[in-house]
Structures are given as structure tokens and as C-alpha cells.
DRENTORKOL-3810 file (N, C-alpha, C; in nm, 4 decimals):
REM DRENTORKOL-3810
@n.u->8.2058; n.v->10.8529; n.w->10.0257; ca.u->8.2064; ca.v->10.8877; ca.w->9.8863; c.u->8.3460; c.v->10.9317; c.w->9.8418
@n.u->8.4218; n.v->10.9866; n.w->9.9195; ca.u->8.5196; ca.v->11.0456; ca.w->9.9197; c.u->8.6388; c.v->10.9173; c.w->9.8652
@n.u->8.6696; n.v->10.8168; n.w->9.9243; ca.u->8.7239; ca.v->10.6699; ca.w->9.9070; c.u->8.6997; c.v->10.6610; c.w->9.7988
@n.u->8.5224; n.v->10.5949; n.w->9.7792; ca.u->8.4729; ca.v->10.5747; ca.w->9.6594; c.u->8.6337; c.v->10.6440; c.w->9.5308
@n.u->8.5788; n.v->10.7279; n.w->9.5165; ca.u->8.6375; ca.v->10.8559; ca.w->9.4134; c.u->8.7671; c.v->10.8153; c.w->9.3728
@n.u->8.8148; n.v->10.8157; n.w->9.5016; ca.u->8.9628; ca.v->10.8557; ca.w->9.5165; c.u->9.0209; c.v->10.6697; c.w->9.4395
@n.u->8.9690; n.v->10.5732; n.w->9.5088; ca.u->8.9892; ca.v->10.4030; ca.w->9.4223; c.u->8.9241; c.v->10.4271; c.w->9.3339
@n.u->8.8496; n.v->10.5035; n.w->9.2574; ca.u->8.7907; ca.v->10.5125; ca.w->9.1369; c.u->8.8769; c.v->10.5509; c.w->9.0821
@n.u->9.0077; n.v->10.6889; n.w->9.1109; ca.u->9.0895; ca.v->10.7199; ca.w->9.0401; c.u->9.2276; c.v->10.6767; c.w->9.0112
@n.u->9.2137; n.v->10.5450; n.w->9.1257; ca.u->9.3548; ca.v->10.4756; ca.w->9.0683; c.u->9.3969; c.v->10.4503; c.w->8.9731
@n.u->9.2914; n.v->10.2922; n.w->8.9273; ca.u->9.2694; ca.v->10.2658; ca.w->8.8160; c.u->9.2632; c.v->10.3496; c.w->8.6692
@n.u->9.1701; n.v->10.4576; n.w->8.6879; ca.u->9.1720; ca.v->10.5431; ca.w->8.5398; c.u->9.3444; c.v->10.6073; c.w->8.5096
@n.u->9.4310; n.v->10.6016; n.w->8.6757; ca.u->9.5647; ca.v->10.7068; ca.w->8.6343; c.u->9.6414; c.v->10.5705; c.w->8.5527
@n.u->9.6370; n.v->10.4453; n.w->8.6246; ca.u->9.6972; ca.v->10.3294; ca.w->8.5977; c.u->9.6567; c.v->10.3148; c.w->8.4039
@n.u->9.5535; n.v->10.3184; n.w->8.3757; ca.u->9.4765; ca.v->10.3565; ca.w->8.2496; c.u->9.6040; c.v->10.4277; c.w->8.1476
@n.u->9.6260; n.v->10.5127; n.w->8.2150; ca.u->9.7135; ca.v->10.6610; ca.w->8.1076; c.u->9.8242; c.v->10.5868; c.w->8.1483
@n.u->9.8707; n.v->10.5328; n.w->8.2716; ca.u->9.9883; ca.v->10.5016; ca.w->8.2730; c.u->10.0266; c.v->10.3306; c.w->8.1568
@n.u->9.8943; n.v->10.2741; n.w->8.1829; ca.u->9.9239; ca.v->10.1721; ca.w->8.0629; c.u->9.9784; c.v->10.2148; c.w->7.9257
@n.u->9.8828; n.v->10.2939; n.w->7.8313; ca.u->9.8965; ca.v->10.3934; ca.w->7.7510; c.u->10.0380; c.v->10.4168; c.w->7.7395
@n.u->10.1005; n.v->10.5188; n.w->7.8125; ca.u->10.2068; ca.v->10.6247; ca.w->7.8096; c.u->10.3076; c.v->10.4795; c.w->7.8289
@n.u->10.3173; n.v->10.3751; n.w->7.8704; ca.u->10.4404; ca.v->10.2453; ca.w->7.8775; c.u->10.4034; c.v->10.1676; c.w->7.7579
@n.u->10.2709; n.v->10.2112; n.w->7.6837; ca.u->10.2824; ca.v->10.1056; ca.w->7.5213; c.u->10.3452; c.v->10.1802; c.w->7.4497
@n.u->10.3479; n.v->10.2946; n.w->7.4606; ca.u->10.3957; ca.v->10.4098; ca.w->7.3315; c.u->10.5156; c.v->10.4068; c.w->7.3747
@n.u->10.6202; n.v->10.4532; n.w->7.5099; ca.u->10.7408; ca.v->10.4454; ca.w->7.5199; c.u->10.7868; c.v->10.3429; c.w->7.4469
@n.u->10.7232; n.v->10.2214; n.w->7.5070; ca.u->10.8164; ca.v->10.0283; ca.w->7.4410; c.u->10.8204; c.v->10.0480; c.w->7.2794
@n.u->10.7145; n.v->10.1257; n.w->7.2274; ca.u->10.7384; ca.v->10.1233; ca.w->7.0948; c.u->10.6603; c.v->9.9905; c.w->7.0404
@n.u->10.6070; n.v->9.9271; n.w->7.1647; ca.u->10.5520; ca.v->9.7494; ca.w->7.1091; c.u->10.3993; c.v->9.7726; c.w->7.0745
@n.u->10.3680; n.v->9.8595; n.w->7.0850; ca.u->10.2355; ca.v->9.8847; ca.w->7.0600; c.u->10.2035; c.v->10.0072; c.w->6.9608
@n.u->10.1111; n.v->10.0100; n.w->6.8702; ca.u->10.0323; ca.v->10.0466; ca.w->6.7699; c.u->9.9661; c.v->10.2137; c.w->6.8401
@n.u->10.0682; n.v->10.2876; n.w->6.9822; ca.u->9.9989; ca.v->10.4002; ca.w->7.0186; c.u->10.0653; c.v->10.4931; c.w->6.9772
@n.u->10.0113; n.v->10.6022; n.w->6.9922; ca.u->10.1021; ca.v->10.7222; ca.w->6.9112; c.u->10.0523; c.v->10.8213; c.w->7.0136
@n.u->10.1583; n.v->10.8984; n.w->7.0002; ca.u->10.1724; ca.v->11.0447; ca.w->7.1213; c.u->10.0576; c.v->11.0847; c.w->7.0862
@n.u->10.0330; n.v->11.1334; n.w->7.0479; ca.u->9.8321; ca.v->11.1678; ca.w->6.9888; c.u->9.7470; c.v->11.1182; c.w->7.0863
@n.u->9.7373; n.v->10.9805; n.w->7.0761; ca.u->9.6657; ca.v->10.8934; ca.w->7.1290; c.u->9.6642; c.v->10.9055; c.w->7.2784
@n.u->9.7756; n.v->10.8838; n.w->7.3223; ca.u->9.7893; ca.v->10.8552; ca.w->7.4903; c.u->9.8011; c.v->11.0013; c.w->7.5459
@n.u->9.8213; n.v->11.1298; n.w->7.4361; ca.u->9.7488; ca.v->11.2890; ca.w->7.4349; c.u->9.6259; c.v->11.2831; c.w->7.5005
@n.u->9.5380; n.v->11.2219; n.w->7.4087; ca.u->9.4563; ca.v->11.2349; ca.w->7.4210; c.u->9.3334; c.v->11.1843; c.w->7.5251
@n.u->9.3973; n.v->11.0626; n.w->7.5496; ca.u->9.3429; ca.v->10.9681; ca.w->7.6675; c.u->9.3790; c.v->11.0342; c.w->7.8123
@n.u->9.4896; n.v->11.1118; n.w->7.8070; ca.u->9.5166; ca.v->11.2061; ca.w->7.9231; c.u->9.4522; c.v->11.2865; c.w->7.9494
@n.u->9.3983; n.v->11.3838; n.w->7.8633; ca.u->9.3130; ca.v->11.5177; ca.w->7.8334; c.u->9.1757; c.v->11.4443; c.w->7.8967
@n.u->9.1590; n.v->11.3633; n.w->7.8021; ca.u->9.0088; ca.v->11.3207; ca.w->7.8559; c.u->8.9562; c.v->11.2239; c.w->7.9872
@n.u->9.0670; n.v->11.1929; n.w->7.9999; ca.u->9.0446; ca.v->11.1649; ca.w->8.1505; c.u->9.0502; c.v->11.2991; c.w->8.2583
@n.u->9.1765; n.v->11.3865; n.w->8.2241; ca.u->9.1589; ca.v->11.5283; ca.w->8.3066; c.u->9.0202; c.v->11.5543; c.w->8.3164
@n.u->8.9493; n.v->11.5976; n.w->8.1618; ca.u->8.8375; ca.v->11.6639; ca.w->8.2104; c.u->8.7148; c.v->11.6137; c.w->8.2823
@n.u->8.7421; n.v->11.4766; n.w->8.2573; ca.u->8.6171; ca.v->11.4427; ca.w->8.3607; c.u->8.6558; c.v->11.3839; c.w->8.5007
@n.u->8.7810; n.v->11.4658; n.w->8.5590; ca.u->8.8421; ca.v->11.4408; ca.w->8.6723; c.u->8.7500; c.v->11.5970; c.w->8.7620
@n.u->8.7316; n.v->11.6895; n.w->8.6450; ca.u->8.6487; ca.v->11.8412; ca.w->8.6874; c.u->8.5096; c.v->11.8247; c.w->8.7915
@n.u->8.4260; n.v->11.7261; n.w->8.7287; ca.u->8.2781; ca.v->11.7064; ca.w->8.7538; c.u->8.3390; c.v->11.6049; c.w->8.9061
@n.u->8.4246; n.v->11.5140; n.w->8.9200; ca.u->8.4527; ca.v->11.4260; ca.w->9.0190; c.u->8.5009; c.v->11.5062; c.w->9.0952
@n.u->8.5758; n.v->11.6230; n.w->9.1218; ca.u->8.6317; ca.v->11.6662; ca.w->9.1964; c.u->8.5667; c.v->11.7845; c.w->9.2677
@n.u->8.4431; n.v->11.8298; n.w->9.1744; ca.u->8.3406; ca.v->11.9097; ca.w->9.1993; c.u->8.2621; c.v->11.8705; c.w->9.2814
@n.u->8.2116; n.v->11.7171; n.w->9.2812; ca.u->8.0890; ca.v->11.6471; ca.w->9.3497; c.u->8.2210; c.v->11.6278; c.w->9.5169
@n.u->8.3153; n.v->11.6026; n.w->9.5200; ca.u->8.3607; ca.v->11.5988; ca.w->9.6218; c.u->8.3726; c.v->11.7060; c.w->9.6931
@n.u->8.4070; n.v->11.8089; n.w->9.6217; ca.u->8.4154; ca.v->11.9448; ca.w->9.7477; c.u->8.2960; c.v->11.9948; c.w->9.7246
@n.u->8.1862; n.v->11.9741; n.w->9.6753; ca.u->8.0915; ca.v->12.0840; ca.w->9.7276; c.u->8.0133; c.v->11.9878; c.w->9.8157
@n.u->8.0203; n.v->11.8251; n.w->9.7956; ca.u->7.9428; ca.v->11.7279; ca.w->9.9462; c.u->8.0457; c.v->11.7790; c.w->10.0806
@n.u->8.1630; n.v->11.7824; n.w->10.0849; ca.u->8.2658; ca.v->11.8415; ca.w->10.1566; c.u->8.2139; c.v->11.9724; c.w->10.2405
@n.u->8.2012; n.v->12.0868; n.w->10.1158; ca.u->8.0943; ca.v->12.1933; ca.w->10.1515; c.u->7.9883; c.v->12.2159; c.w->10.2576
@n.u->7.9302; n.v->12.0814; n.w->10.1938; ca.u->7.7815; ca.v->12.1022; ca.w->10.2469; c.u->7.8321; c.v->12.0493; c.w->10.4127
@n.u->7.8672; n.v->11.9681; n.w->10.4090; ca.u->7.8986; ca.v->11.8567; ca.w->10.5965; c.u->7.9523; c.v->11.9924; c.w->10.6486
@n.u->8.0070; n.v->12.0821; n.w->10.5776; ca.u->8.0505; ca.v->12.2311; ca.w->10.6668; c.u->8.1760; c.v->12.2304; c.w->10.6779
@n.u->8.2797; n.v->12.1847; n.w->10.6234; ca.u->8.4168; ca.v->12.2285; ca.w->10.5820; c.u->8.4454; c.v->12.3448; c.w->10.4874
@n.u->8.5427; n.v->12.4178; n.w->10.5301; ca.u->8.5419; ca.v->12.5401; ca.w->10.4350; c.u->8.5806; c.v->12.5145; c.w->10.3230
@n.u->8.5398; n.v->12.6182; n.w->10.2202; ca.u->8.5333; ca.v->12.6635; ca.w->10.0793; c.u->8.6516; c.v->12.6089; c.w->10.0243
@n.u->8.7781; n.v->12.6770; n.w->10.1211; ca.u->8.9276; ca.v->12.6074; ca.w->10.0672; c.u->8.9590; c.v->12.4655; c.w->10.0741
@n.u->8.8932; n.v->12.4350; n.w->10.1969; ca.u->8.9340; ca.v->12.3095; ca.w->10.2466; c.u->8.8748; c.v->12.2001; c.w->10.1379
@n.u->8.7530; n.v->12.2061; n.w->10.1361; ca.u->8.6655; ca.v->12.1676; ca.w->10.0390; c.u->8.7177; c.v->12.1067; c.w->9.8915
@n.u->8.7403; n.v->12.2803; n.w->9.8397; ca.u->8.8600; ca.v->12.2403; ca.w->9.7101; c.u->8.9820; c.v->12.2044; c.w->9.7214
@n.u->9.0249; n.v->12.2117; n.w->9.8136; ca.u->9.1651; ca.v->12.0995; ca.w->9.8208; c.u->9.1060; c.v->11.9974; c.w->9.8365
@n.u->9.0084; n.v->11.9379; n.w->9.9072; ca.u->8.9963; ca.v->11.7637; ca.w->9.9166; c.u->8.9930; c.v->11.7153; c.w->9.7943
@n.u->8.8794; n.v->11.8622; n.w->9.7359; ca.u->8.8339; ca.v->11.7970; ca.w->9.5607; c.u->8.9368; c.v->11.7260; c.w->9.4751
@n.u->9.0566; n.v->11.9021; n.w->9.4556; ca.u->9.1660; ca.v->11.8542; ca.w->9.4110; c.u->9.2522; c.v->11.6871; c.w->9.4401
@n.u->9.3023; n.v->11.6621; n.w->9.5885; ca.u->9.3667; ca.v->11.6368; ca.w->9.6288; c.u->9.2963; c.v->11.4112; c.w->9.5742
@n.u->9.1582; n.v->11.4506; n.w->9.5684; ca.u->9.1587; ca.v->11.3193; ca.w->9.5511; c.u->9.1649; c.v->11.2482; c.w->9.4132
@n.u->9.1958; n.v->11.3955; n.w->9.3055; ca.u->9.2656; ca.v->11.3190; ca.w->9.1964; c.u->9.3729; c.v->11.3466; c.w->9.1976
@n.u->9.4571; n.v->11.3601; n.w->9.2860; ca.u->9.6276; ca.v->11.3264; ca.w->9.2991; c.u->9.6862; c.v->11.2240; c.w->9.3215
@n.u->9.5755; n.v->11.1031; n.w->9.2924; ca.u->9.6243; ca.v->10.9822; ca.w->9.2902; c.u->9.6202; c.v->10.9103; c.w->9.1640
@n.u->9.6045; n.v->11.0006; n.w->9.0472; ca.u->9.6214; ca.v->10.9615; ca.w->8.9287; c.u->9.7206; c.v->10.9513; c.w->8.8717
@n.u->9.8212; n.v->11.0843; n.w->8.8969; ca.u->9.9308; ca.v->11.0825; ca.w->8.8387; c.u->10.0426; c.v->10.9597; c.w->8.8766
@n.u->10.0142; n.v->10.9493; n.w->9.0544; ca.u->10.1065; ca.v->10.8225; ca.w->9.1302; c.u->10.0528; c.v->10.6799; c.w->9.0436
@n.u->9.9228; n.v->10.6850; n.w->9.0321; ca.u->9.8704; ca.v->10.5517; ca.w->8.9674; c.u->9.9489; c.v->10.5712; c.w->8.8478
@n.u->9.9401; n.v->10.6522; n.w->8.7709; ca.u->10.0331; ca.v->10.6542; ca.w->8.6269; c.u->10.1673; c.v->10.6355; c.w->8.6299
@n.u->10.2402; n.v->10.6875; n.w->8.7099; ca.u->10.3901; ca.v->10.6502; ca.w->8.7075; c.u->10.4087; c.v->10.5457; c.w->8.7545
@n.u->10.3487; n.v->10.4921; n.w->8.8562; ca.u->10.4090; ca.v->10.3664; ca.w->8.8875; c.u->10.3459; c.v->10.2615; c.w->8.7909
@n.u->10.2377; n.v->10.2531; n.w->8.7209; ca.u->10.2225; ca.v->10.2165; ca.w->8.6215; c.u->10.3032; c.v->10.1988; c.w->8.4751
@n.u->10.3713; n.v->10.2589; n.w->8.4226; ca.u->10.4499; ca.v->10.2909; ca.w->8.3282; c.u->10.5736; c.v->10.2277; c.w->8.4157
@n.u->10.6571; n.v->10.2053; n.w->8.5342; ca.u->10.6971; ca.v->10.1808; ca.w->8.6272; c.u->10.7244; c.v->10.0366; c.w->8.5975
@n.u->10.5868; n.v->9.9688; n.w->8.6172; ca.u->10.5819; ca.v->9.8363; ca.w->8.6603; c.u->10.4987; c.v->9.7399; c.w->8.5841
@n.u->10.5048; n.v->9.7967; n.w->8.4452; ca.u->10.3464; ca.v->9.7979; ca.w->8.3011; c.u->10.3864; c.v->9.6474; c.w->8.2976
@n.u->10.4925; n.v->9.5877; n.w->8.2625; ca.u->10.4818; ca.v->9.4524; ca.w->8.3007; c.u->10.4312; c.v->9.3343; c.w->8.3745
@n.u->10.3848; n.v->9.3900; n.w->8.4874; ca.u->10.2934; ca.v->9.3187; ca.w->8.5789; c.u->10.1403; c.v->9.3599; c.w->8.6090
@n.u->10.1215; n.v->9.4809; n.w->8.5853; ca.u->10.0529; ca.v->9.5692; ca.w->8.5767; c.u->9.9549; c.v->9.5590; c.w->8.4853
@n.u->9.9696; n.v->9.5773; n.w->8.3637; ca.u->9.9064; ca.v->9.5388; ca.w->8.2541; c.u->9.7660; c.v->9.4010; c.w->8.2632
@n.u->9.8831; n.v->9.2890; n.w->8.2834; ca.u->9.7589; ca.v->9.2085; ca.w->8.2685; c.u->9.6470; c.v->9.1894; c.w->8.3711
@n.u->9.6865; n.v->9.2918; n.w->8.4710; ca.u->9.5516; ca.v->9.3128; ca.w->8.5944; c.u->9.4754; c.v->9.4479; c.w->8.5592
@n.u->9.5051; n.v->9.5059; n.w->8.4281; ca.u->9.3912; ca.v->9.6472; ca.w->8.4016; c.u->9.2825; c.v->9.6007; c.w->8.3920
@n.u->9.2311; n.v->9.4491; n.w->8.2669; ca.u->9.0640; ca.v->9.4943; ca.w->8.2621; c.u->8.9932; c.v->9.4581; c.w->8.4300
@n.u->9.0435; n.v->9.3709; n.w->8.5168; ca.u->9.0341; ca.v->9.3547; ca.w->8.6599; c.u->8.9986; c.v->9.4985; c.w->8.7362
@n.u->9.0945; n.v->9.5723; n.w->8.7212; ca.u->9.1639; ca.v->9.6890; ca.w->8.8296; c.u->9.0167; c.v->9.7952; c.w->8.7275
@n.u->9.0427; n.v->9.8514; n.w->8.5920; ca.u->8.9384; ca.v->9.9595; ca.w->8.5392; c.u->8.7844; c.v->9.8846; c.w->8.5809
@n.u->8.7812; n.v->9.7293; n.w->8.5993; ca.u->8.6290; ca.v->9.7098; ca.w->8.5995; c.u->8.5766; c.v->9.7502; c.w->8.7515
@n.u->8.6934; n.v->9.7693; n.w->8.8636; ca.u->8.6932; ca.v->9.7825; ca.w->8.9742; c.u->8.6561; c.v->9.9159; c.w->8.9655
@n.u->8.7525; n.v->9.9991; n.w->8.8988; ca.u->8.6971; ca.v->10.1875; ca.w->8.9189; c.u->8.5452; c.v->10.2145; c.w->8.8482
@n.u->8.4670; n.v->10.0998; n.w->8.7867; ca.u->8.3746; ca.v->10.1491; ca.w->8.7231; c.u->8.2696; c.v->10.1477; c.w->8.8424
@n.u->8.3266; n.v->9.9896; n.w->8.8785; ca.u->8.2052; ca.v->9.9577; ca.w->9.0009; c.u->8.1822; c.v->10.0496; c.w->9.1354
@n.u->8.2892; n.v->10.1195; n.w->9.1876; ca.u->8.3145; ca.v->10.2101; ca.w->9.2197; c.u->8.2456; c.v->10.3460; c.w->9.2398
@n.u->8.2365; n.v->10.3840; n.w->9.0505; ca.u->8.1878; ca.v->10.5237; ca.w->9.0206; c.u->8.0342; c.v->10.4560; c.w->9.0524
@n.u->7.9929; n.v->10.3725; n.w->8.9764; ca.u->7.8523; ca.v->10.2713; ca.w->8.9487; c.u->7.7668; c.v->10.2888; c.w->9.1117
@n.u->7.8608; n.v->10.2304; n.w->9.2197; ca.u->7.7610; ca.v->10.2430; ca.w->9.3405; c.u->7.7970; c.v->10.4067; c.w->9.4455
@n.u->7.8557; n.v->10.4556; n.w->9.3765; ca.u->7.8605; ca.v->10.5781; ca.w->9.4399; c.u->7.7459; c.v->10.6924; c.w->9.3560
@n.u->7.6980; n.v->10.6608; n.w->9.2879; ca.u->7.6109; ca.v->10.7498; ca.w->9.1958; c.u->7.4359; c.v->10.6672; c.w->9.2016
@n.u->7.4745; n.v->10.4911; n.w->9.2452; ca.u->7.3711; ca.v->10.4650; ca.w->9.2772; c.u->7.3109; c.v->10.4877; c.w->9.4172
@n.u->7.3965; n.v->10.4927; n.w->9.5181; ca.u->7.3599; ca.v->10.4826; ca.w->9.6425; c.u->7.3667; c.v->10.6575; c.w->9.6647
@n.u->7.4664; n.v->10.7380; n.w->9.6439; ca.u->7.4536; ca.v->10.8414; ca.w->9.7325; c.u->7.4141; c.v->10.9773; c.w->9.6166
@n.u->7.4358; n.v->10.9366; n.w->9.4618; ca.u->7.3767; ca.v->11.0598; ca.w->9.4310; c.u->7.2248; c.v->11.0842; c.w->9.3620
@n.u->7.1919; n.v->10.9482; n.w->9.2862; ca.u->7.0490; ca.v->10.9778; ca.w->9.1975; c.u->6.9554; c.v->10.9932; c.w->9.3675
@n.u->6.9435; n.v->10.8918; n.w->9.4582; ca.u->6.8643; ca.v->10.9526; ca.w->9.6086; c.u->6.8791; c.v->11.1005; c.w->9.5883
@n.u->6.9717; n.v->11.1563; n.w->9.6169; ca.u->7.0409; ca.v->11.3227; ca.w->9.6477; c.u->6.9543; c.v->11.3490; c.w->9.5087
@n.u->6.9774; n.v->11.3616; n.w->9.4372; ca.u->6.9058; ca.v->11.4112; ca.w->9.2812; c.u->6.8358; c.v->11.4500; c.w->9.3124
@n.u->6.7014; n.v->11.3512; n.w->9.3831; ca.u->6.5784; ca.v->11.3527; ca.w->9.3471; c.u->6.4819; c.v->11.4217; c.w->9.4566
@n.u->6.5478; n.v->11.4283; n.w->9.4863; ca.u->6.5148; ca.v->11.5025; ca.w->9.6352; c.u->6.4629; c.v->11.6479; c.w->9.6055
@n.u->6.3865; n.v->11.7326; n.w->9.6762; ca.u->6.3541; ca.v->11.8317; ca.w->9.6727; c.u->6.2526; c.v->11.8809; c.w->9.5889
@n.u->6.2526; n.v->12.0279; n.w->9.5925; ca.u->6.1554; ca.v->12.0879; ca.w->9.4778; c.u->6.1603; c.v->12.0912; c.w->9.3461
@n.u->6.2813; n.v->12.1168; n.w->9.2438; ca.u->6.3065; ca.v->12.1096; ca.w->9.1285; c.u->6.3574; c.v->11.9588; c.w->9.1379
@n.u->6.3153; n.v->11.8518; n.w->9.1704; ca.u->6.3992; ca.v->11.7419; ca.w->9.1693; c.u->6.4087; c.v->11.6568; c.w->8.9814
@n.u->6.2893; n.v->11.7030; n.w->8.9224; ca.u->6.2771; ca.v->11.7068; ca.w->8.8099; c.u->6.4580; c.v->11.7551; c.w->8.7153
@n.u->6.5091; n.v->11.8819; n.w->8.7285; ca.u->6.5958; ca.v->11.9179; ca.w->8.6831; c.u->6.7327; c.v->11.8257; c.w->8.7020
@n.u->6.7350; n.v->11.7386; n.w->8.8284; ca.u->6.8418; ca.v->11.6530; ca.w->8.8518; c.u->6.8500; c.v->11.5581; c.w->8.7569
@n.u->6.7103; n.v->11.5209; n.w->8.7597; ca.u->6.7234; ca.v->11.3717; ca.w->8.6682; c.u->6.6887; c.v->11.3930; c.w->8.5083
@n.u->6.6915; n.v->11.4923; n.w->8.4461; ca.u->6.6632; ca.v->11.5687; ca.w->8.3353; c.u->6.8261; c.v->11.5893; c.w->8.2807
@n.u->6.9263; n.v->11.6521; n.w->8.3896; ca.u->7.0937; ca.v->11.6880; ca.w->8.3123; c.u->7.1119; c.v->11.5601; c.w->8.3559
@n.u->7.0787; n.v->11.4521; n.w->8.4500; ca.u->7.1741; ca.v->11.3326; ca.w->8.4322; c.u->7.1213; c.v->11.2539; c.w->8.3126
@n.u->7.0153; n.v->11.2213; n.w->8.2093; ca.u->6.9854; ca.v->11.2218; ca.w->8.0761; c.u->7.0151; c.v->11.2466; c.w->8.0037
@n.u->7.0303; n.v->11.3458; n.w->7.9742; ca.u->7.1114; ca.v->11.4258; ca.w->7.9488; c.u->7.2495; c.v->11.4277; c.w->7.8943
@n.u->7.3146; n.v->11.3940; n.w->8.0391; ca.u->7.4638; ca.v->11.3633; ca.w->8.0122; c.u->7.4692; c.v->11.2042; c.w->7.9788
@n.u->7.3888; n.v->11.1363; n.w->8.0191; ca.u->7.4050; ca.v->10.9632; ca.w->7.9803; c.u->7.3916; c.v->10.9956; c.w->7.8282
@n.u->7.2444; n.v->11.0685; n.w->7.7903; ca.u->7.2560; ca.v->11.0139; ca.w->7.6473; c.u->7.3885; c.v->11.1189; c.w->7.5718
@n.u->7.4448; n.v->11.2103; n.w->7.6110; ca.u->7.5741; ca.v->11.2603; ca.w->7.5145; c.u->7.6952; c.v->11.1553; c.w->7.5308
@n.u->7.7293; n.v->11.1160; n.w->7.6320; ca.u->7.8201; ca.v->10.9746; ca.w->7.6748; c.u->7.7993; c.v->10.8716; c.w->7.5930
@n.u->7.6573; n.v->10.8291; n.w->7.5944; ca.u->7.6264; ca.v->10.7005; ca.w->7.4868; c.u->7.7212; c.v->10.7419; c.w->7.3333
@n.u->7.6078; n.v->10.9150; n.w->7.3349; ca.u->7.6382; ca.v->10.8993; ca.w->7.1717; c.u->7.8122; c.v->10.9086; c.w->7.1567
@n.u->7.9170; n.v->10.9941; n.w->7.2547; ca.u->8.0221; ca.v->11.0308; ca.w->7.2366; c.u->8.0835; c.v->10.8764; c.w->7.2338
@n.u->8.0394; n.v->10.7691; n.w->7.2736; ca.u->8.0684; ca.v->10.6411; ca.w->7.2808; c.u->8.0743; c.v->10.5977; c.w->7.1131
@n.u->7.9673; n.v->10.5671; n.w->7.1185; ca.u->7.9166; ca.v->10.5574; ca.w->6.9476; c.u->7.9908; c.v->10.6531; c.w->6.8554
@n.u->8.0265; n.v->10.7192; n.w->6.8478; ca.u->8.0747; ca.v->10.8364; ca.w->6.7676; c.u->8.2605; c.v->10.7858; c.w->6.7634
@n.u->8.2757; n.v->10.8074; n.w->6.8768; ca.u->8.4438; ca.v->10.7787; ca.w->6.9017; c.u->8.5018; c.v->10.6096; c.w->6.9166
@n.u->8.4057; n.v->10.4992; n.w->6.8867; ca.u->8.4508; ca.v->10.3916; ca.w->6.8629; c.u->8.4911; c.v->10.3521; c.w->7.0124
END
């Protein structure tokens, strides 16, 4: 799962790094705002990914610290994906919708195979699959809402 994550986060840094090399060139229609903002919101949902890694980390019985450094440590391949992106946006570019459809598939069988199983499991297993509803339908609507 850990892999999973971590090639899940290439692509999304490569993402900001596309972004942040349209607005430098000036050839594109982005504005500091924009590629602001695509940064921010990729950060925060780097929180929940980095959470599900150190507390599975946790559980196999690695310590508390260790744990949250892996968490951390496996979105530290965003920023490298971003610079060398902005780097090399010329070649780069026309392999994003390729490379982001790769980090989706990624997140897609790591949530199918190792977490809705894990969800559902147990006594309150009800409550797992209730916040992941939850969060799909605020995603949909934040989809719908933000174009």
C-alpha cells in the first residue's frame, strides 16, 4: 500500500508542477491564484493519505515516530515530481493525462483491494462505510460545484 501511495503521488506533484511551468511560460491562461490553489488542495488531501499510511504502519507494529515519518516521507515525492516537472514541462506535459490516469488507478485499487475489505470488518463496520459516503458524496458535490 505503501508504493501504491507513494506512485500515486508522483503524478499529482507532476500535476502542480505542470501548473506552476504554464504560469511561469506566461503561454497559458493560469494565474498565481490558480496554481495557489491547486497546490493547497492537493496538500490537503496529501493529510488523509499520509494518515492511512502511518497508522497501517502503526498497526504491523512500527513505532508512533517511525510511522509518521513513513506517512510524511511518502509525500516527499511530490515536491521532486513538481520540480522536475516545471524542469522538463516540455516533454512532460504531453504524458500527464497518461501519468494522472495512472495515480488514479493507483489510489482506485488500493482503496479497492486493501481498504473498503478493512472498512467493513468488525463491529461498528456500519460507521466505515457510512463516512466513506459520505466523503464520496461531498467530492461529487465539491466536483459539481467547482467545475
Amino acid at each position: 500500500m505503501v508504493l501504491a501511495v507513494v506512485l500515486h503521488n508522483i503524478p499529482e506533484g507532476m500535476a502542480v508542477g505542470v501548473v506552476y511551468a504554464g504560469y511561469i511560460s506566461g503561454s497559458a491562461d493560469i494565474t498565481a491564484g490558480g496554481a495557489l490553489a491547486l497546490s493547497i488542495g492537493i496538500a490537503i488531501q496529501n493529510f488523509p493519505e499520509g494518515a492511512i499510511i502511518s497508522m497501517q504502519l502503526y498497526a504491523a507494529g512500527k513505532s508512533k515516530l517511525r510511522a509518521f515519518a513513513d506517512g510524511v516521507l511518502s509525500g516527499a515525492v511530490e515536491p521532486a515530481a513538481g520540480l522536475i516537472t516545471v524542469i522538463a514541462a516540455t516533454v512532460i506535459v504531453p504524458a500527464m493525462p497518461y501519468l494522472l490516469s495512472f495515480a488514479a488507478g493507483a489510489m482506485i485499487y488500493v482503496v479497492v483491494e486493501e481498504l473498503i475489505p478493512e472498512m467493513a470488518e468488525g463491529e461498528h463496520s456500519h460507521i466505515g462505510v457510512l463516512l466513506f459516503a459520505t466523503g464520496f458524496t461531498v467530492m461529487m458535490a465539491l466536483d459539481v460545484a467547482l467545475g
